[in-house]
NUKOL-334838 format. One record per residue (C-alpha): residue in three letters; x, y, z. Coordinates in steps of 0.1 Angstrom, whole numbers, padded with zeros to 4 digits, always signed. Each point is the difference from the previous one (the first is absolute). Layout:
residues N
AlaXYZ...
This chain:
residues 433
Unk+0368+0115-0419Unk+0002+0033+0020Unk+0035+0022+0015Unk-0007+0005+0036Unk+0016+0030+0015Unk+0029-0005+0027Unk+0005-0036-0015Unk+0031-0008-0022Unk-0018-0034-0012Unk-0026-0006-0023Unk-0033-0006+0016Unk-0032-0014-0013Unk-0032+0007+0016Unk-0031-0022-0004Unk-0035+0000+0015Unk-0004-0018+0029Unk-0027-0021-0007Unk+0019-0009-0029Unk+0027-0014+0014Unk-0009-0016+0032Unk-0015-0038+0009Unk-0024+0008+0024Unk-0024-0028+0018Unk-0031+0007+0024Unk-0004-0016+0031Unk-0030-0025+0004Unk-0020-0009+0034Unk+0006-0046-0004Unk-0032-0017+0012Unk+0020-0018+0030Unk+0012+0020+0024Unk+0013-0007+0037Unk+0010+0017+0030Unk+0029-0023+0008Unk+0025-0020-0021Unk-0012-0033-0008Unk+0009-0026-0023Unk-0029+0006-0025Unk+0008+0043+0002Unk+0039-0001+0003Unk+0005+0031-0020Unk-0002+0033+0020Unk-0027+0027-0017Unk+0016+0034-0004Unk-0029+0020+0009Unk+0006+0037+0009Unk+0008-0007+0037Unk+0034-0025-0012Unk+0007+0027-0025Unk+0006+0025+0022Unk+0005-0012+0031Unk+0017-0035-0008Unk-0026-0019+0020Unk-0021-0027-0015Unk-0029-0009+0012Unk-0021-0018-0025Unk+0015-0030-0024Unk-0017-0020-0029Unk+0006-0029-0024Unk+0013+0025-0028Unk-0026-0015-0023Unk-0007+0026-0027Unk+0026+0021+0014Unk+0024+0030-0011Unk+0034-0012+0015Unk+0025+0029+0012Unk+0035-0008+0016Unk+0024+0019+0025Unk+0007+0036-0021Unk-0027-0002-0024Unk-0015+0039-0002Unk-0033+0004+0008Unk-0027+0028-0001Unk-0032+0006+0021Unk-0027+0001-0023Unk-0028+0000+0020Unk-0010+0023+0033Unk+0015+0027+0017Unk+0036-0008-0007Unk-0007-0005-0036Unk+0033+0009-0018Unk+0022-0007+0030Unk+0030-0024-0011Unk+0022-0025+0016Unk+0017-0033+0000Unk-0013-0029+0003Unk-0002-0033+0022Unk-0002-0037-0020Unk-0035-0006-0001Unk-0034+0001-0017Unk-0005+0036-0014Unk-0031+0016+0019Unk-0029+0008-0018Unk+0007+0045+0006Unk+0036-0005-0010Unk+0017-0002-0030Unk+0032-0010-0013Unk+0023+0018-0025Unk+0028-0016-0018Unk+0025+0028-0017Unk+0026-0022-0024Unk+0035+0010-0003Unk-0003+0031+0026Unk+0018-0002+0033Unk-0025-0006+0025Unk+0009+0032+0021Unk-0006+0021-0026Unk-0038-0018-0008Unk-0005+0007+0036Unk+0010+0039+0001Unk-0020+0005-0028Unk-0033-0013+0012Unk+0006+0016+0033Unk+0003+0032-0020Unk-0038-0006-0013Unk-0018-0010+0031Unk-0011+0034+0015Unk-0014+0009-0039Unk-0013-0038-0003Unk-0019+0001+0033Unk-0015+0036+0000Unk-0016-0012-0033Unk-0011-0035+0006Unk-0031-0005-0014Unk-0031-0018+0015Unk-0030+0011+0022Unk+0002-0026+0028Unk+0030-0013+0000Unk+0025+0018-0015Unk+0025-0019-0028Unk+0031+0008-0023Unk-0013+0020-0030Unk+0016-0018-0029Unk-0001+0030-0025Unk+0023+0020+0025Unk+0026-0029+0008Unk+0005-0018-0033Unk+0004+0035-0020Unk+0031+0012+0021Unk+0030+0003-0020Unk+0028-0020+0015Unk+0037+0011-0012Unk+0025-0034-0003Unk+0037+0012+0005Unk+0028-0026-0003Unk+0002-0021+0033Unk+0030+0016+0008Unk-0018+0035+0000Unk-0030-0018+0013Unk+0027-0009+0031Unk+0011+0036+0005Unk-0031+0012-0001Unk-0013-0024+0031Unk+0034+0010+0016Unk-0009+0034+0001Unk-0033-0002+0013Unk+0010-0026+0027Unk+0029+0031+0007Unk-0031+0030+0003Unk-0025-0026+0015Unk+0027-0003+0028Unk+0007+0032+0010Unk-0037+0008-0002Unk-0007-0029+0023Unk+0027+0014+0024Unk-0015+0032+0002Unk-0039-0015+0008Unk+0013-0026+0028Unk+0016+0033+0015Unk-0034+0022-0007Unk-0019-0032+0019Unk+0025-0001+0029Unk-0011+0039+0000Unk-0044-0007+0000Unk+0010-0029+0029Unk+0018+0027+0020Unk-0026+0022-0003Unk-0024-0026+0013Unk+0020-0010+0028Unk+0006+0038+0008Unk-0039+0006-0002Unk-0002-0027+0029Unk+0031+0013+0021Unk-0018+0034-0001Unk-0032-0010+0013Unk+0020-0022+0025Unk+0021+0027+0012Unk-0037+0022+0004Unk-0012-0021+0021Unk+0030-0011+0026Unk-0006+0041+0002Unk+0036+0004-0020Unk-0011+0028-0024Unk-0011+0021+0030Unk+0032-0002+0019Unk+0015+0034+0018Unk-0033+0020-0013Unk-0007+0022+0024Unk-0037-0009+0021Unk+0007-0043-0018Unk+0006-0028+0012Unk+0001+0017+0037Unk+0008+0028+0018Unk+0027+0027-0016Unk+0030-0009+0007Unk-0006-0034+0016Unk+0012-0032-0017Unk-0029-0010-0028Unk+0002-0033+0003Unk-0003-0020+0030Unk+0030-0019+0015Unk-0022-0025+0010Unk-0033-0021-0007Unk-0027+0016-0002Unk-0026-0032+0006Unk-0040+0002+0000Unk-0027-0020-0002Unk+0005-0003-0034Unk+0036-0011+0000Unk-0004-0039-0002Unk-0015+0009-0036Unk+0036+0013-0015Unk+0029-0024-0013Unk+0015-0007+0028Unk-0014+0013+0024Unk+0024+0032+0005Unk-0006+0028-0019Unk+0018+0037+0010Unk-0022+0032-0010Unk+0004+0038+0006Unk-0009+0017+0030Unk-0038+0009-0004Unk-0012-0033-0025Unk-0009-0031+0012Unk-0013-0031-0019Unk-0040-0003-0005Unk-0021-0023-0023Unk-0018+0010-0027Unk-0031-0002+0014Unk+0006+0026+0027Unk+0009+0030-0023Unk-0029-0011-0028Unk-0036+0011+0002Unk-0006-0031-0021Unk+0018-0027-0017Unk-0026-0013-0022Unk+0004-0032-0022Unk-0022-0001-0040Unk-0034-0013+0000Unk-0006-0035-0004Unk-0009-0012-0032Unk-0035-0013+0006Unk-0003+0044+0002Unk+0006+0009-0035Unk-0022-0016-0028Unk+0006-0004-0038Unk-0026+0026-0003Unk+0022+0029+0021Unk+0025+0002-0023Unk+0002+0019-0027Unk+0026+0026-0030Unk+0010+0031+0019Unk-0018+0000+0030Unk+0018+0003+0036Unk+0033-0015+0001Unk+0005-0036+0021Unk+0033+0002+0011Unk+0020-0035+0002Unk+0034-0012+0005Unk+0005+0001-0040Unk-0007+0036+0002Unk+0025+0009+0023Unk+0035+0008-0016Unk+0033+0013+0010Unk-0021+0017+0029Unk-0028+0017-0019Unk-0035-0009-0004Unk-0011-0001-0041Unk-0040-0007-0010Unk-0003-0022-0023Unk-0036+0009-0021Unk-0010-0034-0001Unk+0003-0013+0035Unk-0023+0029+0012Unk-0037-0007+0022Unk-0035+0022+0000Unk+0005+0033+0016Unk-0030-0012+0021Unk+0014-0031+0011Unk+0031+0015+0011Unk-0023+0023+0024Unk-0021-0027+0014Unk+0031-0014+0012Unk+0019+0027+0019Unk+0025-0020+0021Unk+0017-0007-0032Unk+0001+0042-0017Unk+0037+0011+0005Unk+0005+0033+0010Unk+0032+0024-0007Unk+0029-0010+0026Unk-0012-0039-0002Unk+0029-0026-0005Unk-0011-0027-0023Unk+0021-0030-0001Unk-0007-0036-0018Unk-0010-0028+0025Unk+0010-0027-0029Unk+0033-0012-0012Unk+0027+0030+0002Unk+0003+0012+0033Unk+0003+0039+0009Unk-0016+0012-0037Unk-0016+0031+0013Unk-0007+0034-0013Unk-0009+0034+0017Unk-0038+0010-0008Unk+0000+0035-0013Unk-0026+0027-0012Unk+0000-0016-0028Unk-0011-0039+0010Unk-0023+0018+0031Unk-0034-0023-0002Unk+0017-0027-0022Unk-0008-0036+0012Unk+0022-0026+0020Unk-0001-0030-0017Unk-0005-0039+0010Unk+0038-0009-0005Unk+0010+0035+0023Unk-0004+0016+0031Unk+0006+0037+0014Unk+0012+0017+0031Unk-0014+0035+0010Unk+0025+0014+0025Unk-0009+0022+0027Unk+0013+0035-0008Unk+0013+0012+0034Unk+0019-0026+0000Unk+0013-0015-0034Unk+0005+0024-0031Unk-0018-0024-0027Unk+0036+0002-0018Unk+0017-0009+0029Unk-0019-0033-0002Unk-0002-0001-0038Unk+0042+0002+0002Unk+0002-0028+0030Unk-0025-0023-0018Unk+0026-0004-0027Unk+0029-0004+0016Unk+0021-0035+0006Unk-0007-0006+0035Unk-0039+0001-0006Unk+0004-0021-0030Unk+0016-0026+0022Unk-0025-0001+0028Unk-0027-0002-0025Unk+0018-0032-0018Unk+0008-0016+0031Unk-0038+0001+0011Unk-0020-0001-0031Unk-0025-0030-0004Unk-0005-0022-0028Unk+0013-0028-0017Unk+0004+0007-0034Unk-0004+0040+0001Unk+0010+0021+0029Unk-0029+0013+0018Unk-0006+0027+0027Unk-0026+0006+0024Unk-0006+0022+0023Unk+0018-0016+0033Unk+0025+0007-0023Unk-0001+0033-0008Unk-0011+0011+0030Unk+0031-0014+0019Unk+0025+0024-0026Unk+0025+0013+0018Unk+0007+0035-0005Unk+0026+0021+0014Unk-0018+0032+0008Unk+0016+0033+0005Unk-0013+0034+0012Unk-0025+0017-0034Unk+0025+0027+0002Unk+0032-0024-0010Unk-0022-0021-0021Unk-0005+0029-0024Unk+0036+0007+0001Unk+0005-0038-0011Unk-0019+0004-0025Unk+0013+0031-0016Unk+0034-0018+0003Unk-0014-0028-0016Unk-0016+0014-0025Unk+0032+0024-0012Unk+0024-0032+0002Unk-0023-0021-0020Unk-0008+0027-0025Unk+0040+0000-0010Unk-0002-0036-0001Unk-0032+0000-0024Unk+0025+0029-0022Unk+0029-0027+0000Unk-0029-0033-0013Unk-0011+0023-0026Unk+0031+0011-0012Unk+0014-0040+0002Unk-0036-0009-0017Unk+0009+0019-0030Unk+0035-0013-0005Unk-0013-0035-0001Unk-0025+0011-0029Unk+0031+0019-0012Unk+0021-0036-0001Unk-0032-0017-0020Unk+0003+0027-0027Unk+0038-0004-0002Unk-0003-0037+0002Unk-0025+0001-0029Unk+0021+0028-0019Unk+0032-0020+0002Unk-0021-0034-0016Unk-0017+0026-0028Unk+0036+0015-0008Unk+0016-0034+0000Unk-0026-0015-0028Unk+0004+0031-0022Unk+0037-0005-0002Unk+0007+0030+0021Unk+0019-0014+0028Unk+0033-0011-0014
């Protein structure tokens, strides 16, 4: 028997593994994708643990059995240590299930919650990492009196609450960012940021946007059909302001044999994020196959953007990714520089209305696909170089703030973790009441 600070009741503290029943999952020999009368009982793999959603059942022949509100532990993979509740069923063969007698079930649950960042950084394992059983059944687990036991879930539930308060409100912050990222972009190219700047938008003094249509050739290809810009832009498609739009070689191009550990960098749609381009040292090609196919070298001022699955991922090719290579799953655009600041385009590739065309024509059945009818056909709302680099600098100073406001919101989230983590640590010290 032990005193525990802050508590006015004895408590008595015992080893975990000590104390509770615990029972491992098994995989049963039957097992079937859809209820039947020979596999009635649902199998609590990871996916029902989580996510409530079974998709496998079995005969529960050989079984461990767990019912509604029985705790259970990922032992095995990624989320080993991760707790939760579970679903009646037959116990998966990466979960097990922990039994804690006489303690309020709250409390069991607050306490293994406390564990799981210590319990997962240290799972052991090679492959497939698992529970290490030294770590979990060693942990000293303090038993107050239920009613202390009570409080102390009380008090948690109290912190947890606030805590969870102040994240929804940090997350309603990151989605107005987004959304503000977007209007920005939207406003730089309805020519919003340039209005009542001197030699923008039209001549000084006169009215910078239109009072009326301004309809081309090109019209028929925005929403619509009507679209209003300043005096001075008009609407063109990408392929009249590009020197080449140029889509990754086939496959039947690269062989086994060109790839190789830190040679030139193959750029696909996985190596584009958040806007920049990043190499990944393993995905990279002969230095001499890259030159013996020159249509695909990207060159500084080159937009690449992935052909496959998300549309608009692109990034800006700088100094630093000049002679990279455009890979299978991408394509790039090389603007002409009299007419399109590479930025300019880099900016308009991104934003919402280019998204949209591109998901509204993309091929494919079960992955979006683009081609170049596609790309070629992008509308682009194309302004005077002059007021394009004015756009951008606006662009780039508005967005900068916003970037400030994500970081500072990216560190009170991490901020929130620690407390959440600090208030579970206090609480099973007797510290918090």
């Amino acid at each position: 028997m032990s005193e525990v600070n802050n508590l006015a009741a004895k408590v008595k503290t015992v080893k975990l593994g000590e104390y509770v029943i615990s029972v491992k999952g098994k995989k049963p020999k039957r097992v079937s994708p859809v209820k039947t009368n020979e596999c009635p009982v649902p199998y609590i793999n990871i996916k029902a643990f989580e996510k409530n959603i079974i998709d496998e059942y079995t005969d529960g022949v050989g079984c461990a059995l767990c019912n509604d509100g029985d705790f259970l532990m990922v032992w095995d993979g990624s989320r080993s240590g991760y707790v939760g509740k579970a679903i009646k069923g037959a116990l998966g063969s990466t979960l097990v299930k922990l039994d804690f007698p006489d303690i309020d079930n709250n409390y069991a649950y607050y306490f293994l919650q406390s564990k799981f960042i210590e319990i997962n950084t240290r799972a052991k394992g090679v492959g497939i990492p698992h529970v290490d059983p030294n770590i979990l059944w060693n942990y000293d687990l303090l038993i107050p009196p239920k009613e202390t036991q009570a409080a102390i879930v009380s008090k948690i539930e109290e912190l947890f609450s606030e805590l969870d308060n102040g994240i929804e409100n940090l997350r309603t912050s990151q989605q107005q960012l987004k959304t503000y990222r977007q209007s920005v972009l939207k406003w730089a190219f309805e020519g919003k940021l340039t209005v009542g700047l001197v030699g923008h938008g039209g001549l000084p003094g006169a009215s910078p946007v239109s009072q009326k249509s301004h309809k081309n050739a090109n019209d028929s290809l925005i929403a619509g059909g009507v679209n209003d810009l300043p005096e001075g832009w008009k609407w063109v498609k990408a392929q009249d302001i590009c020197e080449t739009i140029q889509i990754g070689p086939f496959g039947t191009q690269l062989h086994k044999e060109d790839y190789i550990e830190d040679g030139i960098p193959l750029i696909n749609p996985t190596h584009i994020v958040d806007g920049l381009i990043k190499a990944d040292s393993s995905f990279t090609i002969l230095k001499s196959k890259r030159d013996s196919l020159p249509n695909y070298i990207l060159k500084e001022g080159d937009v690449i953007m992935g052909r496959r699955g998300e549309m608009a991922r692109c990034g800006l090719v700088t100094k630093k990714e000049n002679g990279w290579f455009c890979g299978t799953g991408s394509l790039y655009f090389r603007p002409k520089r009299n007419l399109l600041a590479p930025v300019f385009l880099y900016y308009q590739l991104r934003s919402e209305p280019t998204k949209k065309y591109l998901e509204d024509n993309a091929g494919g059945t079960t992955m979006a696909n683009l081609n170049l009818k596609i790309t070629n056909a992008i509308p682009i709302p194309l302004p005077p170089i002059e007021e394009q680099n004015a756009i951008i600098e606006i662009i780039e100073n508005r967005l900068s703030v916003a970037d400030k406001l994500e970081e500072t919101i990216s560190q009170s989230l991490q901020q929130a973790e620690a407390l959440r983590q600090s208030i579970l640590k206090r609480a099973f010290e007797g510290r918090l009441i």
